[in-house]
C-alpha atoms as one frame of an Amber mdcrd trajectory, in Angstrom:
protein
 -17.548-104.433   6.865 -16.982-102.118   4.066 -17.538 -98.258   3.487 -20.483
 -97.415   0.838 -21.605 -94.047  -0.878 -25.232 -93.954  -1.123 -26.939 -91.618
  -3.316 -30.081 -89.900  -2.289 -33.184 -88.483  -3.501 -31.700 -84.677  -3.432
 -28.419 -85.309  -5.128 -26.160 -85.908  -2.760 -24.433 -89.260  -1.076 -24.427
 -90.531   2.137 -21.470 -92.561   3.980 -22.109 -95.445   5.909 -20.350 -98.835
   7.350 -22.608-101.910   5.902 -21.848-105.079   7.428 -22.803-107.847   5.890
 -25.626-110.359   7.826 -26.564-113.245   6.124 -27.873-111.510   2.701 -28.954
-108.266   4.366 -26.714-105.055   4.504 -27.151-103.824   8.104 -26.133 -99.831
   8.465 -23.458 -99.966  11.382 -22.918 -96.374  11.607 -23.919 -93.158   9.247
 -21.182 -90.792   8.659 -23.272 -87.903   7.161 -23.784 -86.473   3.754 -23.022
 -83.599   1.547 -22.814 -82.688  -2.425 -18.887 -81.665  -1.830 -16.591 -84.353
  -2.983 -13.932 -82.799  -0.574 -16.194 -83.520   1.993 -17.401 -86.678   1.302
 -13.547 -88.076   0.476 -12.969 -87.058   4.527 -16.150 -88.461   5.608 -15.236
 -91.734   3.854 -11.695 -91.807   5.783 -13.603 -91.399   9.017 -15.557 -93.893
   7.876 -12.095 -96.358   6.952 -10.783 -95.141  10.194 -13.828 -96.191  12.106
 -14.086 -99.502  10.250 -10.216-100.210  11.816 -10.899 -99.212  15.370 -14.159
-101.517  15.774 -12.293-104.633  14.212  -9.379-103.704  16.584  -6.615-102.130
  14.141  -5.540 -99.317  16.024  -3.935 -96.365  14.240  -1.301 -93.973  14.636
  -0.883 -92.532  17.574  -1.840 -96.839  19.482   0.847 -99.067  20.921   1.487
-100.613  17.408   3.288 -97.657  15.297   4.203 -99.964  12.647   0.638-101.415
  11.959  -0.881 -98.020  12.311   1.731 -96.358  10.088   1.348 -99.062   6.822
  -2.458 -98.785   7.582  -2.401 -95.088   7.092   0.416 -95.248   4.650  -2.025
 -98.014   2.431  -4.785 -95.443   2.275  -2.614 -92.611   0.104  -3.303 -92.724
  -3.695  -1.429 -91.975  -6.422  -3.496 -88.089  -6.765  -2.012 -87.229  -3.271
   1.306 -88.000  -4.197   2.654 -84.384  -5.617   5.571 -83.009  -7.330   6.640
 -80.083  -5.584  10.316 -78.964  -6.184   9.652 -77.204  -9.487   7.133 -74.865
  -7.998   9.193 -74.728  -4.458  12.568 -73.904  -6.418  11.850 -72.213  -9.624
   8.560 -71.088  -8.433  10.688 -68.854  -5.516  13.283 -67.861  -7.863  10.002
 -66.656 -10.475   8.405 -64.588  -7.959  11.642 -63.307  -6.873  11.949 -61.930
  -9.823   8.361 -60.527 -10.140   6.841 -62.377 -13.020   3.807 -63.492 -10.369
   2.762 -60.433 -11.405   1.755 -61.435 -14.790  -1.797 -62.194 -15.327  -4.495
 -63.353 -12.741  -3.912 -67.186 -12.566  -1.368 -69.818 -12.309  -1.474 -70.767
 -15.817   1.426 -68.971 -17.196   3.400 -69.999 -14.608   2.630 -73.745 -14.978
   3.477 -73.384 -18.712   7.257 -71.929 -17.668   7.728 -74.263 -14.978   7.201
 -77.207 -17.219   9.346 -75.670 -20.088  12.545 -75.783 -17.810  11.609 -79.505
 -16.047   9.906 -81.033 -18.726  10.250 -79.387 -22.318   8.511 -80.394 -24.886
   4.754 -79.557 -27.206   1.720 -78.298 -25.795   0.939 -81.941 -24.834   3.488
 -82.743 -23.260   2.740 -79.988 -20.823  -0.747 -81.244 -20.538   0.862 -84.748
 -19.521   3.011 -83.366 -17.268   0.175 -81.043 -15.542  -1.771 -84.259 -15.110
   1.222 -86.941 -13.609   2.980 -84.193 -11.309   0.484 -81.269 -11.112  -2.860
 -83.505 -10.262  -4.218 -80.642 -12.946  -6.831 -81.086 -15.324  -5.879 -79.387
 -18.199  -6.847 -79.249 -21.995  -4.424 -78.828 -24.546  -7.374 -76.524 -26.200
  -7.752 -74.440 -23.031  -4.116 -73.659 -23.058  -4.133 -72.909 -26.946  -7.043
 -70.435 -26.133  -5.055 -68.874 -23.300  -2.172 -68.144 -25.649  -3.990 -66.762
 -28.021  -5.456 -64.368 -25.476  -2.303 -63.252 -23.413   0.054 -62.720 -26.734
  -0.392 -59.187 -26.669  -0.594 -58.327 -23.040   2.375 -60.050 -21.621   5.056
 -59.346 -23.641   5.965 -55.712 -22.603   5.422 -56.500 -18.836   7.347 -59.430
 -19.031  10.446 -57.273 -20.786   9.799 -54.388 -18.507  10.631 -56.904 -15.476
  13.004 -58.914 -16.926  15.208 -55.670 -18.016  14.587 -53.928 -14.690  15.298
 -57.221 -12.554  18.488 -57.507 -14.452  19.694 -53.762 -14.892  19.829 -53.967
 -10.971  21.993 -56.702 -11.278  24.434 -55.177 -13.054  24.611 -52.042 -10.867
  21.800 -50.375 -12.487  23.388 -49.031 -15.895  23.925 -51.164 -18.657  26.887
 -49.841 -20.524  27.377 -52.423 -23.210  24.965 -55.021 -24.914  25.713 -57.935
 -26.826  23.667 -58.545 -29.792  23.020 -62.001 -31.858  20.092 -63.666 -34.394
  19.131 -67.087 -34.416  16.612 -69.585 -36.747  13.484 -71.006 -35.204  12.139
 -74.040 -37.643   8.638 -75.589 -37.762   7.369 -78.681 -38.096   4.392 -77.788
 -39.987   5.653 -77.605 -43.852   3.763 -74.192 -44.939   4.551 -70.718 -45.150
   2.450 -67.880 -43.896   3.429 -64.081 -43.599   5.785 -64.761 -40.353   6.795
 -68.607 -40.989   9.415 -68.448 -44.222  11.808 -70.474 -45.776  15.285 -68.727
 -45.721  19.111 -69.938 -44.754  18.559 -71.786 -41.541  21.377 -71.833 -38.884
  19.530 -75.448 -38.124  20.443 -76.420 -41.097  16.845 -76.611 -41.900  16.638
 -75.140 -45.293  13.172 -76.853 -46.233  11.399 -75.896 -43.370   9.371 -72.855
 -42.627  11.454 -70.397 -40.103  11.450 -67.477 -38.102  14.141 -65.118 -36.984
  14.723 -64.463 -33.162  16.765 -61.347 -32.387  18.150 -61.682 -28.318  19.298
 -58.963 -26.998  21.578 -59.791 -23.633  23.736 -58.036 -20.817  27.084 -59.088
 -19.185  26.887 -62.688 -18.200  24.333 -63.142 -20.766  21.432 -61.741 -18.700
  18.304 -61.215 -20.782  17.445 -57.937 -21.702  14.850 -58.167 -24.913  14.079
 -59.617 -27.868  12.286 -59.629 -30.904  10.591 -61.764 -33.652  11.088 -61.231
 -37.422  10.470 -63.126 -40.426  11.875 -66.169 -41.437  13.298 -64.499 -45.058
  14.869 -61.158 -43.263  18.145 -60.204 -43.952  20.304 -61.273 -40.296  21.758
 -58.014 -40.579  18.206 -55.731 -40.762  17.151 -56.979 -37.522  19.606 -55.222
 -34.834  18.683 -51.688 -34.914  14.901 -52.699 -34.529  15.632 -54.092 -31.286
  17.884 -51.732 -29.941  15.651 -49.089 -30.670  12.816 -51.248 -29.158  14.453
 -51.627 -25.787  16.042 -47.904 -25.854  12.316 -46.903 -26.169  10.979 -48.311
 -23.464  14.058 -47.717 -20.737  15.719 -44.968 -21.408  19.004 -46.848 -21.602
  20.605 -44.008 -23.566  23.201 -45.825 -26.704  25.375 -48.739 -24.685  28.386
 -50.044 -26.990  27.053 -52.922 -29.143  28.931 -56.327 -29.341  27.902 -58.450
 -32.459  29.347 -60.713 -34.671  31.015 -60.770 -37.896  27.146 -61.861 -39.743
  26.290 -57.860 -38.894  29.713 -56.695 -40.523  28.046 -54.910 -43.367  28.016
 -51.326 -44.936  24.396 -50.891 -44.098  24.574 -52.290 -40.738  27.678 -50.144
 -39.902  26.083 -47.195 -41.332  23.440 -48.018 -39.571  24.535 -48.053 -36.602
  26.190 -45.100 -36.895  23.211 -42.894 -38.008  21.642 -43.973 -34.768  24.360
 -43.239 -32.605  25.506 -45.956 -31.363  29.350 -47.144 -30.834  30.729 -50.995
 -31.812  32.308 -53.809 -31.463  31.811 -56.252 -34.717  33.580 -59.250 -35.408
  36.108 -58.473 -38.265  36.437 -61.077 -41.330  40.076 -59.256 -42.655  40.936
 -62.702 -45.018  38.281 -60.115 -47.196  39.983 -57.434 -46.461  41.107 -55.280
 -50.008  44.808 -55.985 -50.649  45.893 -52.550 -49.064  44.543 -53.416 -45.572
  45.556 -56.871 -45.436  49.135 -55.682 -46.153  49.147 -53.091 -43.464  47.854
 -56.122 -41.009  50.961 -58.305 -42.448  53.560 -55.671 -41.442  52.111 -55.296
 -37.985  54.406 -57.303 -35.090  51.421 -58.971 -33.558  51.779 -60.801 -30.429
  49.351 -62.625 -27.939  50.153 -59.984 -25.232  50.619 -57.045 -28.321  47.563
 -56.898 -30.418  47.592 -54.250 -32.941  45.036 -52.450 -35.305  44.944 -50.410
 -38.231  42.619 -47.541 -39.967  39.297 -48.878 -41.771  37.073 -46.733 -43.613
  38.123 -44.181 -40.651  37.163 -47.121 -37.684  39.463 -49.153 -35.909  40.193
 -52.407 -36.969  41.944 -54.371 -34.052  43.698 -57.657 -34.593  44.898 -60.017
 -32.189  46.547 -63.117 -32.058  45.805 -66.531 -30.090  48.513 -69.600 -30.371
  45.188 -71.514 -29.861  43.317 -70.620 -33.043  46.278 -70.752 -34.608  46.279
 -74.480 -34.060  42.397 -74.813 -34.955  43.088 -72.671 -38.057  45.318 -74.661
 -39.193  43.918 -77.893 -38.313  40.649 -76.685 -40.071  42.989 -75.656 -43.170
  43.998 -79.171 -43.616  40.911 -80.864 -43.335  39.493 -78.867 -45.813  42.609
 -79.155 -47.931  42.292 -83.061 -47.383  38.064 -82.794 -48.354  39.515 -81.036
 -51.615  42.402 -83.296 -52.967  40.068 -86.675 -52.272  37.526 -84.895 -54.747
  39.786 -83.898 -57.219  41.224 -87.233 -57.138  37.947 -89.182 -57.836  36.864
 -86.573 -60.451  34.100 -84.971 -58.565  34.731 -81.515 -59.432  34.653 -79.458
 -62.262  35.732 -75.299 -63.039  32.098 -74.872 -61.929  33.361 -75.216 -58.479
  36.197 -72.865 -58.819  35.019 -69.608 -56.531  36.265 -67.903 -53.206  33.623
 -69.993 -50.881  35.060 -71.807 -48.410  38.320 -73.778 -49.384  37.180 -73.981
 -53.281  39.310 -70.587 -53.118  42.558 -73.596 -53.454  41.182 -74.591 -56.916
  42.977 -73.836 -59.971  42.317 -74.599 -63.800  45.048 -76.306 -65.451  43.819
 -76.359 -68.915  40.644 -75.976 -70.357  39.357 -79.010 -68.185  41.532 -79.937
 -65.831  40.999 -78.813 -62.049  44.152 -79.155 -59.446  44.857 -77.589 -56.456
  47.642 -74.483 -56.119  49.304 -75.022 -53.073  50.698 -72.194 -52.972  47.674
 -70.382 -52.106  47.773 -72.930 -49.247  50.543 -71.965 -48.216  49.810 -68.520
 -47.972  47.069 -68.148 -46.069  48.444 -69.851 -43.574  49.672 -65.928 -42.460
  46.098 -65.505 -41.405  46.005 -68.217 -38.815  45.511 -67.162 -35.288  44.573
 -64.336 -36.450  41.024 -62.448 -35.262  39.572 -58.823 -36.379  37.611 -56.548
 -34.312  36.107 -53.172 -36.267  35.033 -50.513 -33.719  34.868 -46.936 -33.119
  34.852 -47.280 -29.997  37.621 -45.162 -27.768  38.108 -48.105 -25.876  41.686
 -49.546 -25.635  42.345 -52.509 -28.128  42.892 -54.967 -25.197  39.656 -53.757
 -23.835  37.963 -54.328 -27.402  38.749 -58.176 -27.720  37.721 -58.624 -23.916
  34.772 -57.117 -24.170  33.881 -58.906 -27.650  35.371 -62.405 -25.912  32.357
 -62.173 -23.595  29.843 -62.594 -27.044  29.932 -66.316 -26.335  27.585 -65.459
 -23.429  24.889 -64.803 -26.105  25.815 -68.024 -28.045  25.325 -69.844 -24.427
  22.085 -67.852 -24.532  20.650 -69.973 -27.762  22.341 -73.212 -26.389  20.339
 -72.641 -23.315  17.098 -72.202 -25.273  17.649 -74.299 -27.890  18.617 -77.619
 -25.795  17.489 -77.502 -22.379  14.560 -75.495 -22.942  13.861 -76.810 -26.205
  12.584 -73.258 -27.945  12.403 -75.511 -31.108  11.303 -76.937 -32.924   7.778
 -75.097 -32.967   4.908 -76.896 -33.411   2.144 -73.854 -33.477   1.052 -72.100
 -36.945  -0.852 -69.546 -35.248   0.963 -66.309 -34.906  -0.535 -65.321 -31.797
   0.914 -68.675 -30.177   4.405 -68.650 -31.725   4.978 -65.221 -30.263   3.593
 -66.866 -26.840   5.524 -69.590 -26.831   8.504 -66.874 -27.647   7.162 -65.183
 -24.820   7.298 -68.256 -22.581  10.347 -69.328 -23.224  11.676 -66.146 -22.409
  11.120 -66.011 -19.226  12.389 -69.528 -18.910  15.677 -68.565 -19.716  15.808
 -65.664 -17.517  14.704 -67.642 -14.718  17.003 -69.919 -15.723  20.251 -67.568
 -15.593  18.840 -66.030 -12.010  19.088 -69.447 -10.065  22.174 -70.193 -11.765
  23.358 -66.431 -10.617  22.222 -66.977  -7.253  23.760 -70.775  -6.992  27.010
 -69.032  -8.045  26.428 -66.351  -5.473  25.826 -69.285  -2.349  29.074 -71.175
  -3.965  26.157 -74.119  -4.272  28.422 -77.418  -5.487  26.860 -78.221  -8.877
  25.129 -75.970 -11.548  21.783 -74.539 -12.356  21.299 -77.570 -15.103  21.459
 -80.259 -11.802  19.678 -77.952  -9.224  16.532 -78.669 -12.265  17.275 -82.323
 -12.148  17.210 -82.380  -8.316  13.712 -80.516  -8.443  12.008 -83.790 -10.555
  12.583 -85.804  -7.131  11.209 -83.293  -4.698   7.713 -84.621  -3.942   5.088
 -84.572  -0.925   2.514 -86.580   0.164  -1.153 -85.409   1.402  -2.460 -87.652
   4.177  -5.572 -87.743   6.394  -4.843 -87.138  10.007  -7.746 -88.878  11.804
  -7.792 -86.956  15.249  -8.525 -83.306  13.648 -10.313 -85.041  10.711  -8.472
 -82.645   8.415  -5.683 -83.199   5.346  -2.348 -82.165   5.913   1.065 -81.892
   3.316   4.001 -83.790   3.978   7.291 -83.137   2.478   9.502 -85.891   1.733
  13.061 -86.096   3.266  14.992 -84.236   0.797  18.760 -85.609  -0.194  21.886
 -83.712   0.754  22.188 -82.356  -2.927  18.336 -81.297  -2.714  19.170 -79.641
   0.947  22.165 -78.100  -0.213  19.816 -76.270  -2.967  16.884 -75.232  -0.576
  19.333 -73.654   1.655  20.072 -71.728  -1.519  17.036 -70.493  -2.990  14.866
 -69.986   0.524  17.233 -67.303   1.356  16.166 -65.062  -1.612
């Protein structure tokens, strides 16, 4: 006996049990029809489960579990077999922060759920839609739905993002920490957003833009924005912090950034716009005058000290630590320098103040060598760190406050590795800034379930807690009594327990 579909005159299919007699298919028993392929799946089950009960397999609930169980178990296909962690996990910790709110379907959603689990182009998404997701979706229909929500999304998304997160941190957000990072393409050509500039990739032939993140304490996300590949690092922070002062009121929080925004303008800058700062100081460029008045300060690791710059503060501290890199760094680059000089490779061309070509020294009219005593000397600078501010703030409360700007730097790692932010395949405008958009909100959901896995005192970090949601399937099976489909959840492991417990209490 087998189960067939029979199509009829009006369209739809009928489902019957044919048993074979002879060379004549005799109609056992006629399970109805319908157009619905829902319907007709379930009618077809009945149909299996029927087939079972009049050769004499009994099913689930009979005497023989075990039979029953593999015959119901041999019935589920690979389409009812369903990822579901991602959407159970980050999906909770998404809403919980309010982005459900953003546009009228699950698309968006889909797209930042696969950008933390599985990263990667456009159709990669697509693949992962179709193996985990049982979705149908084009790689054209999401290009079309990025070009439409470009515009739309962004401010809503930054609205909840910042307000999510200024409640986090007690509802005022007194200082900011401010950085700039390169986003290269793949595709070779310019356009009026994609340039070639210096590339913090290190990839100087490609076509780049510029992302400005702005974040909180612990590195929360607060806003960002997108400039051209060619501008100047330090021309982009006052546009967004005037962006995000705009739109919530924040009034002027203290500004942490690092030494790459240590310029007149910036400063000035800055300044004209009211806000107070703490810059990274580079004071081995100091003028002669100021780095004297550093060399006669008595500068300890508990007893930093500062002195008067252009009528800010310029706070220096001291760390045994760098002093070890420093000087580590000093004699690999001496080391670099003395191998080329020995095998001839460089000439009074290369005699200039970048880097450790500042060593060099002309002997004659064409002989380079190195002065060591230069060396020497500026080995007073190891361990040595400047901070320029004009802030009020005490000077051990200046280098804390600009020790927590590797929170920023964690920020790109973040984006840049795990969720993959580059390199960008789209030449379209409209998607770049989506895919900016999208990965956005990755990263802040991303730092909110590894807040709240801190916050439970969960074992093992927000990186794992994504690993463990790859593994977290269910199964949809037919139950034959109510004639109906039902979800099951697969057993989850201890780690994957320990994490539900987690994130279900938000």
């Amino acid at each position: 006996m087998f189960v067939r579909r029979k199509k009829n005159s009006s369209g739809s299919f009928s489902i019957q049990i044919i048993q074979k007699v002879g060379r004549i298919n005799k109609v056992v028993k006629s399970f109805g029809s319908s157009l619905d392929a829902v319907e007709l799946d379930i009618l077809e089950r009945q149909a299996q489960l029927e087939i079972e009960r009049i050769q004499g397999q009994t099913y689930l609930f009979s005497n023989d579990r075990d039979s029953s169980l593999k015959s119901i178990l041999s019935n589920v296909g690979n389409n009812q077999i369903e990822l579901v962690g991602p959407d159970n996990i980050l999906g909770r910790v998404y809403e919980s922060m309010g982005y459900h709110k953003i546009g009228g379907d699950d698309l968006f959603r889909d797209l930042v759920m696969s950008r933390l689990v599985y990263p990667g182009s456009k159709l990669k998404t697509v693949d992962y839609l179709s193996r985990f997701k049982n979705k149908e979706v084009s790689v054209y229909s999401i290009y079309r739905y990025m070009d439409k929500i470009h515009k739309e999304f962004k401010e809503d998304i930054e609205k909840i993002t910042f307000k999510h997160f200024e409640k986090i941190l007690g509802g005022h957000i007194g200082i900011v920490f401010y950085d700039m990072t390169t986003l290269f393409f793949e595709a070779p050509d310019e356009d009026d957003l994609r340039k070639i500039g210096y590339s913090k990739d290190g990839k100087h032939q490609h076509p780049q833009i510029k992302l400005g993140l702005l974040v909180g304490s612990e590195g929360y996300p607060l806003g960002y924005d997108i400039f051209e590949g060619s501008t100047y690092e330090g021309y982009t922070l006052i546009p967004v912090l005037e962006n995000i002062q705009k739109k919530f009121s924040i009034g002027k929080p203290i500004v942490i950034a690092d030494a790459g925004l240590l310029s007149g303008a910036n400063i000035k800058a800055l300044i004209s716009h009211g806000y107070k700062f703490v810059l990274g100081g580079k004071i081995r460029n100091e003028s002669k005058e100021i780095k004297d008045s550093i060399q006669e300060l008595e500068i300890t690791e508990d007893n930093p000290g500062e002195v008067k710059k252009d009528g800010y503060r310029l706070v220096v501290s001291f760390s045994e630590k760098r002093l070890k890199k420093d000087a580590h760094n000093r004699k690999k680059g001496l080391e670099k320098l003395e191998k080329k000089v020995k095998n001839g490779k460089i000439d009074k061309s290369s005699i200039n103040n970048r880097g450790y070509n500042k060593y060099l020294k002309l002997e004659s009219e064409i002989k380079v060598a190195i002065d060591y005593s230069k060396y020497q000397l500026d080995a007073r600078w190891d361990g040595l760190k400047g901070y320029l501010t004009n802030t009020d703030m005490k000077a051990r409360e200046v280098i804390a406050a600009y020790g927590n700007l590797w929170q920023i730097e964690k920020a790109f790692r973040i984006s840049k590795t795990d969720i993959r932010i580059r390199p960008i395949y789209h030449r379209i405008p409209e998607r770049i800034q989506t895919h900016i958009c999208i990965c956005f909100v990755s990263y802040a959901v991303f730092k909110e379930m590894e807040r709240l896995l801190k916050k439970r005192k969960v074992s093992f970090s927000a990186n794992r807690a994504i690993e463990l949601t790859k593994n977290m399937y269910q199964i949809r099976v037919f139950l034959p009594d109510s004639k109906t489909y039902t979800t099951v959840p697969l057993k989850p492991t201890q780690e994957q327990q320990e994490l539900i417990s987690a994130i279900m209490k938000t």
